[in-house]
N, C-alpha and C positions, 0 to 999 in steps of 0.2 A: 355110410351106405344105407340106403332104405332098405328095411328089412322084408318089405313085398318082393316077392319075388315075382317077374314077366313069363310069365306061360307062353310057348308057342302055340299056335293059333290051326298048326299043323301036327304035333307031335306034343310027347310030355317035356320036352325038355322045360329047365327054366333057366331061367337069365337074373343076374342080381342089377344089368346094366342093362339099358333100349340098347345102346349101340353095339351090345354083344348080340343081343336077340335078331336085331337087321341084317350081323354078319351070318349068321345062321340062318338063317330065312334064305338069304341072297344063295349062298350056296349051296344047302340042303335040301332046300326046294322048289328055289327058280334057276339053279343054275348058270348063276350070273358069276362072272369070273372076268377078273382084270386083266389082261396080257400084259405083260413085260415087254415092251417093244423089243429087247435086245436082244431074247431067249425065249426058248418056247414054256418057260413057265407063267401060271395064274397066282391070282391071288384074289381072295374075297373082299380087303379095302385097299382101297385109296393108298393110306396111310404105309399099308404094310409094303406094296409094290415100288412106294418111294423110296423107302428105305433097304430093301433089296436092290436096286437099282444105287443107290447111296456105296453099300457093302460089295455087291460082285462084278460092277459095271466098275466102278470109283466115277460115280458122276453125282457132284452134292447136291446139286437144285435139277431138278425135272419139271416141267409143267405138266402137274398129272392130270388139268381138262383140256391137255393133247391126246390123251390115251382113251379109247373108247371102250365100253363095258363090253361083253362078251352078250349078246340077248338082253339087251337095255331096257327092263322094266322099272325103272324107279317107280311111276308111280303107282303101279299095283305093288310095289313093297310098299310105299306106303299106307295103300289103304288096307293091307293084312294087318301092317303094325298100329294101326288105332283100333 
């Protein structure tokens, strides 16, 4: 792991990872949250709502660019995160 640490751009946090820093930005302070089509819970990635869906649904494969972000900013997260 690189030993820099990713400063939020918003707060002190730091991040050892970009794709931890993005999940935190997305939900700490944009507010961007994934729905579960099947339950009313979020989730801040992709990643994490498939595999919930995987685990409580029992459904293995999902097309998660079915599922639409909650307040779709991708690219003002991106230009926080440069």
């Amino acid at each position: 792991m690189n030993s820099k640490k990713l400063k939020c751009p918003f707060c002190e946090r730091l991040y050892g990872y970009e794709t931890n820093l993005r999940a935190h930005i997305r939900q700490r302070h944009q507010g961007i949250r994934v729905p579960c089509p099947y339950c009313t819970r979020t989730f801040t990635r992709n990643n994490t709502v498939r595999r919930h869906i995987a685990r409580e649904h029992k459904l293995e494969q999902y097309n998660i660019n079915s599922i639409k972000c909650e307040q779709h900013q991708m690219s003002q997260l991106q230009s926080h995160s440069q």
